[in-house]
Each structure stands twice: as C-alpha cells, then as structure tokens.
TORKOL-4160 file (C-alpha; in steps of 0.2 Angstrom, whole numbers, padded with zeros to 4 digits, m for minus):
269
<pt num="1" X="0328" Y="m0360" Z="0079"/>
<pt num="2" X="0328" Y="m0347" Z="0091"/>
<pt num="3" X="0312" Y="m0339" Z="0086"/>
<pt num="4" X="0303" Y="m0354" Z="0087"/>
<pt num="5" X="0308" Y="m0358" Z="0106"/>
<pt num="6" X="0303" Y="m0339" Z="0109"/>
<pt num="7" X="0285" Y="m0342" Z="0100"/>
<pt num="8" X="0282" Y="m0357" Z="0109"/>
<pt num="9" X="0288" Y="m0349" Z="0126"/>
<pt num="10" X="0276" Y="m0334" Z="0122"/>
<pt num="11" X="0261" Y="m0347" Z="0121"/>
<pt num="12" X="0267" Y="m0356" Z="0137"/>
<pt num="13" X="0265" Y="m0342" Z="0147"/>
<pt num="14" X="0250" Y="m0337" Z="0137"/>
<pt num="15" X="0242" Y="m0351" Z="0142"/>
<pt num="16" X="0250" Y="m0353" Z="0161"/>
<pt num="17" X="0241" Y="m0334" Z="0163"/>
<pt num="18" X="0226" Y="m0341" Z="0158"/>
<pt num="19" X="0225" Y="m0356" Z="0167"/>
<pt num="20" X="0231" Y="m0343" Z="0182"/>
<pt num="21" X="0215" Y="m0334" Z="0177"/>
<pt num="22" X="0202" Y="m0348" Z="0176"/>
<pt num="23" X="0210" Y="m0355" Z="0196"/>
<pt num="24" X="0208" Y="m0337" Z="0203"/>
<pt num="25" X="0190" Y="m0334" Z="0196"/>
<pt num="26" X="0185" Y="m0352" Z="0202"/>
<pt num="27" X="0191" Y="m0347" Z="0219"/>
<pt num="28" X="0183" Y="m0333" Z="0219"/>
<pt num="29" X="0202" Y="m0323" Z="0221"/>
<pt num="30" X="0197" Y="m0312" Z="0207"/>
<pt num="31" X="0179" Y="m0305" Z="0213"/>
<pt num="32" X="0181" Y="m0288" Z="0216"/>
<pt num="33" X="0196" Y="m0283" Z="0202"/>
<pt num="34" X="0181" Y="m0292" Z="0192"/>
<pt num="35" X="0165" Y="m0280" Z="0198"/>
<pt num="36" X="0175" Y="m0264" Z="0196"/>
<pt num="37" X="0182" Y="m0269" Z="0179"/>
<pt num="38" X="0164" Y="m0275" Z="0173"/>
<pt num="39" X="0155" Y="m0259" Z="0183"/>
<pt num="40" X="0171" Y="m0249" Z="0174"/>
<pt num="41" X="0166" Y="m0257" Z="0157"/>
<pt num="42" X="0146" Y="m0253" Z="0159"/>
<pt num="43" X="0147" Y="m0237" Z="0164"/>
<pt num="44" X="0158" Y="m0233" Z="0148"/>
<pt num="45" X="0146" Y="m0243" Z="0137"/>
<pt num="46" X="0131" Y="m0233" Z="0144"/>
<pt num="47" X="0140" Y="m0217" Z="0142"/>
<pt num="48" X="0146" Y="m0222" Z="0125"/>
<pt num="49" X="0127" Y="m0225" Z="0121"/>
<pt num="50" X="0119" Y="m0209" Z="0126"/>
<pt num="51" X="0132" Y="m0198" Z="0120"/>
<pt num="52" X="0127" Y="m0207" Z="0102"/>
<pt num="53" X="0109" Y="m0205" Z="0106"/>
<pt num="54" X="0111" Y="m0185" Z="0111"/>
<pt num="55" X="0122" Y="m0184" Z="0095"/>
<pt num="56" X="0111" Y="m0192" Z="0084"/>
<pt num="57" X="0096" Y="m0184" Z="0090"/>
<pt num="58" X="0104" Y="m0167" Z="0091"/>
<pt num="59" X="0109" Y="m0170" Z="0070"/>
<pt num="60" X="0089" Y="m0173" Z="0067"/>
<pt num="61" X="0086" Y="m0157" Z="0080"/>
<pt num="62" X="0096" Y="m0146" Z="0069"/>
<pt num="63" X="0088" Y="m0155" Z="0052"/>
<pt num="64" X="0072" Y="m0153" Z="0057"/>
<pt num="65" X="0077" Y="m0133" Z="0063"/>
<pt num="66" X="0086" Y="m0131" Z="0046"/>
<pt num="67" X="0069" Y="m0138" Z="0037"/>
<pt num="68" X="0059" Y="m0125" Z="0049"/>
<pt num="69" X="0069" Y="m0111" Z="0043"/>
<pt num="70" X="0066" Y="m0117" Z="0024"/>
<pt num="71" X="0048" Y="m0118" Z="0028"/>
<pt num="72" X="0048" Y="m0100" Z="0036"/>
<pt num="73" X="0057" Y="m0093" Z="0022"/>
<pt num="74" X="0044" Y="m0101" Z="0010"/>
<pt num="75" X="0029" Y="m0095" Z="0020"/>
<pt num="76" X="0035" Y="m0077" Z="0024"/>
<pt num="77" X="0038" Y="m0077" Z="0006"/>
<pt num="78" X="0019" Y="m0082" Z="0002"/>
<pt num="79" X="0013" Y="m0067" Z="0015"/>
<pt num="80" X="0022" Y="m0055" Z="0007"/>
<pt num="81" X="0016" Y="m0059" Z="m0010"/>
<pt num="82" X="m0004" Y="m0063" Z="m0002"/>
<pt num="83" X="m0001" Y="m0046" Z="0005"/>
<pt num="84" X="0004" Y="m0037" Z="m0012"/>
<pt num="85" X="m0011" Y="m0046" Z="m0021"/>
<pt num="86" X="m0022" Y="m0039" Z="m0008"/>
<pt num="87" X="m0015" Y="m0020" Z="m0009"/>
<pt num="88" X="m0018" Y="m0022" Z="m0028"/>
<pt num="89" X="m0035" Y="m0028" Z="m0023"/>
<pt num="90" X="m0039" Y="m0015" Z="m0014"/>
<pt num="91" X="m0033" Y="m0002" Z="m0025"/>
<pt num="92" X="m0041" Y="m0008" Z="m0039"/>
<pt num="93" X="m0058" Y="m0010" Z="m0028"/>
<pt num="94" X="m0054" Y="0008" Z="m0026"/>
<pt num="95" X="m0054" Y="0013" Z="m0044"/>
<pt num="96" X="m0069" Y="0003" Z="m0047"/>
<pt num="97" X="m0080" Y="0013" Z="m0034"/>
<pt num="98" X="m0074" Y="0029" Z="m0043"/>
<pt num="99" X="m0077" Y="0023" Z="m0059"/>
<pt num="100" X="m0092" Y="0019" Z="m0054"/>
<pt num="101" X="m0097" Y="0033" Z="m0046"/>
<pt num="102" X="m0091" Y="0045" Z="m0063"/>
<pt num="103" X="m0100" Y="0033" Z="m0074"/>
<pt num="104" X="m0116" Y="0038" Z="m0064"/>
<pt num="105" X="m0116" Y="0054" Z="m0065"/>
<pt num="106" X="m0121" Y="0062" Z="m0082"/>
<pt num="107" X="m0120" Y="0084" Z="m0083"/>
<pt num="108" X="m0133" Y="0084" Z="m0097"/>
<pt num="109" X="m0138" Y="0078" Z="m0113"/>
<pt num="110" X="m0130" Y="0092" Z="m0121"/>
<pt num="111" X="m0111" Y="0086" Z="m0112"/>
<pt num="112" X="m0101" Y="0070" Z="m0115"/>
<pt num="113" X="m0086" Y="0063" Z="m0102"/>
<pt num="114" X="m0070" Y="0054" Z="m0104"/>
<pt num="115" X="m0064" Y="0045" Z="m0090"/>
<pt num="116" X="m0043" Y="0049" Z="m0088"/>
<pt num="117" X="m0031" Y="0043" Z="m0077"/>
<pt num="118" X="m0021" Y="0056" Z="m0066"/>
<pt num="119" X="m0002" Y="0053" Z="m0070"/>
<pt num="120" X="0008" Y="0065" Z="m0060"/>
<pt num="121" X="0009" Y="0085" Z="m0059"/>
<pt num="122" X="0018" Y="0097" Z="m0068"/>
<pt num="123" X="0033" Y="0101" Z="m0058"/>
<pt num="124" X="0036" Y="0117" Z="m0065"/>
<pt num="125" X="0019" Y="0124" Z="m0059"/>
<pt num="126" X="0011" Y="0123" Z="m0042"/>
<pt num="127" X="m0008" Y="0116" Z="m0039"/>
<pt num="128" X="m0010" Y="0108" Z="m0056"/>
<pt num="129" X="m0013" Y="0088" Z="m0061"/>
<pt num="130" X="m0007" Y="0079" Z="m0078"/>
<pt num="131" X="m0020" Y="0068" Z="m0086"/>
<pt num="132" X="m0014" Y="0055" Z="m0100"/>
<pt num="133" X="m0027" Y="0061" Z="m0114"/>
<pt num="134" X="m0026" Y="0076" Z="m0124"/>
<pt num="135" X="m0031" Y="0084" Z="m0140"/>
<pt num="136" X="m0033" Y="0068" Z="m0150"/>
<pt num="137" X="m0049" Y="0062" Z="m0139"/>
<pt num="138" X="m0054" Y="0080" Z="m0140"/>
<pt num="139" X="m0049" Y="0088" Z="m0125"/>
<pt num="140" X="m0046" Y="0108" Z="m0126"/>
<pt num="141" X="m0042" Y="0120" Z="m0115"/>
<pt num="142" X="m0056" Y="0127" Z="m0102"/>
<pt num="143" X="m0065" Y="0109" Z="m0101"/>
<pt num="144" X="m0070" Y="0106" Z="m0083"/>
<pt num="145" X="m0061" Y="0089" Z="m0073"/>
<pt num="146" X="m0074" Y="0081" Z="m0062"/>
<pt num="147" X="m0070" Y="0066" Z="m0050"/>
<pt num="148" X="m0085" Y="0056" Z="m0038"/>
<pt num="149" X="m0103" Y="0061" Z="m0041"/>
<pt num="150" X="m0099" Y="0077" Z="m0052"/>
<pt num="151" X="m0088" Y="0085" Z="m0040"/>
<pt num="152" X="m0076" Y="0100" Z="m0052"/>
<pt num="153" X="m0059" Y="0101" Z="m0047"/>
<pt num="154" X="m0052" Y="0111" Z="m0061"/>
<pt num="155" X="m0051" Y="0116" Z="m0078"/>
<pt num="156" X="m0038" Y="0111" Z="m0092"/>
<pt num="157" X="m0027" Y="0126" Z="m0096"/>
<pt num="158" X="m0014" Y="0117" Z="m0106"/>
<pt num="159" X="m0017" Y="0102" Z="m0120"/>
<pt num="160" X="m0003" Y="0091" Z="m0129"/>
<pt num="161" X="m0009" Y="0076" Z="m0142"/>
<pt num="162" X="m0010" Y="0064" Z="m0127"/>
<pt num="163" X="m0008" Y="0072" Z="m0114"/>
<pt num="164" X="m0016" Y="0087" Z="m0102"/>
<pt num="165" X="m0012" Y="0098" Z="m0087"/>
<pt num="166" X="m0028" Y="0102" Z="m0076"/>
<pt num="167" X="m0026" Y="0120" Z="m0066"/>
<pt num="168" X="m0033" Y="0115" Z="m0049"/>
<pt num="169" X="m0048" Y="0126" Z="m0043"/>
<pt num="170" X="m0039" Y="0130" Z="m0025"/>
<pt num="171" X="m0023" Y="0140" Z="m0038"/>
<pt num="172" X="m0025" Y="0159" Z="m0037"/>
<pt num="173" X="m0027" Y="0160" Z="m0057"/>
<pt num="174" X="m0040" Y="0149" Z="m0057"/>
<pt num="175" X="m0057" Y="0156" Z="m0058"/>
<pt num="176" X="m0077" Y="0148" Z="m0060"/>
<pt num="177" X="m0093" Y="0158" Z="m0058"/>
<pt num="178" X="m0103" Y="0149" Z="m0046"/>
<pt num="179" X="m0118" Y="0149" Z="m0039"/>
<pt num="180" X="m0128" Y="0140" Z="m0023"/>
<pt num="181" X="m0139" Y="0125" Z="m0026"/>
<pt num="182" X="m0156" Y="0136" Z="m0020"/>
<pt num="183" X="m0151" Y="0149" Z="m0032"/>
<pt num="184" X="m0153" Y="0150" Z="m0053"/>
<pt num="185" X="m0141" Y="0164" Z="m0056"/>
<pt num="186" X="m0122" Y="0167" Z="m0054"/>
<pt num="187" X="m0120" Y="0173" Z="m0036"/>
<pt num="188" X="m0100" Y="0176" Z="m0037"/>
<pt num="189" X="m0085" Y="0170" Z="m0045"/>
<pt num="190" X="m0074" Y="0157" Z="m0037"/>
<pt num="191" X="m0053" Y="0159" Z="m0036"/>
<pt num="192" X="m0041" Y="0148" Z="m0027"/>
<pt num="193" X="m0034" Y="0155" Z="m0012"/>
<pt num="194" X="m0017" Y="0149" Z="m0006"/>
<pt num="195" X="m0016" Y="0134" Z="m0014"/>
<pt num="196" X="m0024" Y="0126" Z="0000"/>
<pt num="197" X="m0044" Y="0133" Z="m0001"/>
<pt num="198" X="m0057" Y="0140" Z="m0012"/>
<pt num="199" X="m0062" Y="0159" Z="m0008"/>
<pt num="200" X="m0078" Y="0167" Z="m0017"/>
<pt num="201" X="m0079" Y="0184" Z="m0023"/>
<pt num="202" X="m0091" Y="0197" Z="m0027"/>
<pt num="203" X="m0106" Y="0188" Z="m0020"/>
<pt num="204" X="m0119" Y="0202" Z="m0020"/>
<pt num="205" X="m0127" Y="0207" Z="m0003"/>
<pt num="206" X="m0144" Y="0202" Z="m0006"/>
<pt num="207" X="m0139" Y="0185" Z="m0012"/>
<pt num="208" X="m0143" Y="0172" Z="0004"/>
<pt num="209" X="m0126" Y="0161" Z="0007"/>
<pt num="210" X="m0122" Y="0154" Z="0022"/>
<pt num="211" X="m0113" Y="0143" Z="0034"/>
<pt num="212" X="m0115" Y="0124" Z="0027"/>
<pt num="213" X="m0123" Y="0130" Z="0010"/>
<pt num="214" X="m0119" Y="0119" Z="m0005"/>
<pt num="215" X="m0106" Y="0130" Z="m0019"/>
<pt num="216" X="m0110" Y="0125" Z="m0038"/>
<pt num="217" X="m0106" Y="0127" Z="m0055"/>
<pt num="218" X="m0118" Y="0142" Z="m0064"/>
<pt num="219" X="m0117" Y="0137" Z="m0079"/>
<pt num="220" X="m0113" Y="0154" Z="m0086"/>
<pt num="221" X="m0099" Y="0148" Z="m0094"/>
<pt num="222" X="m0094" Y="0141" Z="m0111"/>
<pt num="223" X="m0093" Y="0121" Z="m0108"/>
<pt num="224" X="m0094" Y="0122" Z="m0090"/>
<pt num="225" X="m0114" Y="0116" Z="m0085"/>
<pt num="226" X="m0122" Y="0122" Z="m0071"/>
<pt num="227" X="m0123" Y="0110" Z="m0056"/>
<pt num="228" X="m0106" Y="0104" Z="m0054"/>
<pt num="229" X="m0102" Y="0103" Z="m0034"/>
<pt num="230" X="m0087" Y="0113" Z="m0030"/>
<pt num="231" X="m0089" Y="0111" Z="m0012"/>
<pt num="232" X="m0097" Y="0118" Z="0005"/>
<pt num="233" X="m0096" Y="0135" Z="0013"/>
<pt num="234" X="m0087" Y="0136" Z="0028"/>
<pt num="235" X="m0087" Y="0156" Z="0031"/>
<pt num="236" X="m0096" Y="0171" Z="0027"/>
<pt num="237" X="m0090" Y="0187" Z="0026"/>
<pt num="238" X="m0101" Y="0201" Z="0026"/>
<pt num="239" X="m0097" Y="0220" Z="0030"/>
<pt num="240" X="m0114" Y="0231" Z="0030"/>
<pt num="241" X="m0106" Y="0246" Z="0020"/>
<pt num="242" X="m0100" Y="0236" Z="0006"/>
<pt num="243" X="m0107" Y="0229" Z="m0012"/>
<pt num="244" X="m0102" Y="0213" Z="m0011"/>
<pt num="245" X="m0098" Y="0200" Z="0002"/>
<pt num="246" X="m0088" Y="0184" Z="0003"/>
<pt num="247" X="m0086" Y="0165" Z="0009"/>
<pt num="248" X="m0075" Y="0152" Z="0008"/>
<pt num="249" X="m0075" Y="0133" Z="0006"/>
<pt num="250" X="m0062" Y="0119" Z="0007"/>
<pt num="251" X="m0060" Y="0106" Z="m0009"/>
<pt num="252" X="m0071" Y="0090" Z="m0006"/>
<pt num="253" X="m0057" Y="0080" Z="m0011"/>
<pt num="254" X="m0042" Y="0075" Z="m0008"/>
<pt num="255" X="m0031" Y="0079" Z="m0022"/>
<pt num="256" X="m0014" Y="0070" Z="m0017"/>
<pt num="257" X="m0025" Y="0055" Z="m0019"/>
<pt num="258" X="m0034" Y="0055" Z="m0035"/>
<pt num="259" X="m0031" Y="0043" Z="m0048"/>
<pt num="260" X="m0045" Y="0044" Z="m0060"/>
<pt num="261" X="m0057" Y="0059" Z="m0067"/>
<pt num="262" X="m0066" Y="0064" Z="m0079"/>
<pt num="263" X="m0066" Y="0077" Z="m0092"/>
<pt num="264" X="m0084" Y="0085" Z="m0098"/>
<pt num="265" X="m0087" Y="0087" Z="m0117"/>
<pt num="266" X="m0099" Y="0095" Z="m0127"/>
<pt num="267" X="m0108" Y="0080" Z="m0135"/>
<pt num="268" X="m0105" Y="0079" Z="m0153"/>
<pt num="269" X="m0116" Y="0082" Z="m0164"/>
C-alpha cells in the first residue's frame, strides 16, 4: 500500500516538474539556462564528431601506411633480384665476348684449342691458375694457356684427370723464348720477374727492341707456336760492353679477373 502511494507521488511530482517546465519555457524564464545547455550540448556533439572523424581517418592513415610499407618491402625485394639478373647478365655478357674472341683466334692448322674455365689458384704455390680439364681431354704438361685474341699467359706444369694448374708467365720458374713481331728468330727468352712483371733475357745486341715493341711467342719450342702475344715492352736495357741486353714488359691481362682460357693442342692427327 505504501509503495503504491510513493509511485504515484513520484509521478505527481514528475508531472508538476514538467508542467513547471512547459510554464517557464512559455514565459521565456528559462532562455538563457536554455542557450547555454543547447550551446553546452553542440559543442560536445561537434567535438564528439571530429574526434570520430580524426580517429577514423587516422585508422585508414596508418592502413594505408601499413599497405605502403608492404608494397616497399615487395618492390625493394623485385630491385634487388632485377639487380642480381642484371650482374649475371652482365657477367655472362662478359664470358661471351671472351669466348668470342678465343674462338676467333686460331694458332695454326697444325694446333687445336680447348676452351676451360679458370676455377681458383693453387694455394700452396704462388702466381699459378687451376683450370677444370686435364689429362682426359688431353692436356699435358708444357701446353701454352691463351685468353683474348691469342694473348699466352702461361704454360701447364702440373696435369690431374680433370683438372690442371697453369704456371703464370710473370713467376720466376717460368720461362718462353720469344721473339718481336718484326723479327723471324728467337731474340731472348722470357722469365717472370717478381710475380708482378715479365723481364727478357739474353736479347742479343744487334737484335732491334725497343720501347712499345710488340713481345711474341718464337716458336722454337715444342707445342708452343710462334706468334702468340706475350705483351708490350716498356724498357730497354742496354750496356755497350755487354753481349746481350734486356727489356721488360707488363702482362696484358689482368689475372685476378680471368674466367675463361684456352689451352693449345697439337691437332690430332
């Protein structure tokens, strides 16, 4: 009983504050408590709004960066392999013009080449290249190496079934009697002089060498045919009261980057 008359007090005054309401509103009592609680209401609505907006558009601003970064990822990935394909490219361009250049040089219709590739160096000996073919495709010790247009940069000196070592023209044991290309006889013999050049020896007095000349093979020696470009003279020296004189020339290639030769053969017959 008791809560039913405090119910229906409740909705008494409930309705007495209303009515209260509507009579200050109509006589305008309640205008400015009005305009502050509407501007009050507004402002929060708007503020309420672009906080949404910033956070919404700060959630597609950090999809979109995450979807950048992907897409970086991706295309720094495609670079790097573009990049790879074009160093093997270029290195395989690289062969090719060698290759090419072996191919078109023959030594002679008495002589027969294989191309090889040059796979290391012999660690235990200094100025000396390993070739991957040996004795089962005929190689034997004292065959001449030739890279580019016939240009000799060593002899073998060492022959396993498949495999080779090539004794670089610029080591001290290594010796090739030479002569200049406007010469037809062997004008000195050719040893290596440091590890770094090539120095000639016993180059008799009335033989004409000089600055710039052009150093070949004689072909005095078994296997080795004449004409085979060892490199050009760089200096001459001469003393009157001695037999003989002597030059020196540096290697026309570079032997750190060679990657294929050629070995000379006698042609089978």
């Amino acid at each position: 009983m008791l809560e039913k008359k405090k119910n229906r007090l409740i909705k008494i005054y409930f309705v007495a504050v209303i009515i209260l309401l509507i009579f200050l509103h109509l006589f305008k009592i309640l205008t400015l408590p009005e305009k502050y609680l509407l501007s009050f209401f507004t402002d929060w609505q708007n503020k309420s709004i672009s906080f949404a907006t910033r956070l919404k558009y700060s959630f597609i601003n950090f999809q979109e960066a995450q979807n950048l970064k992907k897409e970086n990822t991706l295309l720094k990935g495609q670079l790097d392999q573009l990049m790879y394909e074009n160093s093997q490219l270029n290195s395989y361009k690289s062969e090719n013009e060698k290759l090419r250049a072996l191919l078109n040089y023959l030594p002679g219709n008495e002589f027969d080449y294989l191309v090889v590739k040059i796979i290391g160096k012999d660690i235990n000996r200094a100025n000396t290249l390993l070739i991957n073919k040996g004795s089962a495709d005929g190689i034997k010790v004292g065959y001449p190496v030739i890279v580019d247009n016939g240009v000799i940069i060593g002899k073998i000196i060492e022959v396993q079934d498949h495999l080779a070592e090539v004794l670089l023209l610029t080591d001290k044991l290594s010796q090739l009697a030479i002569s200049s290309l406007n010469s037809n006889k062997t004008s000195g013999l050719a040893n290596g002089e440091y590890g770094l050049s090539i120095k000639i020896d016993l180059i008799p007095q009335d033989v004409e060498i000089k600055e710039g000349d052009i150093i070949i093979t004689s072909g005095k020696e078994e296997n080795i045919p004449r004409g085979l470009v060892i490199g050009k003279v760089n200096r001459v020296i001469s003393a009157a009261n001695e037999l003989f004189k002597s030059a020196t020339i540096n290697p026309l290639v570079d032997y750190e980057e060679l990657l294929i030769a050629s070995v000379i053969l006698p042609k089978k017959l």
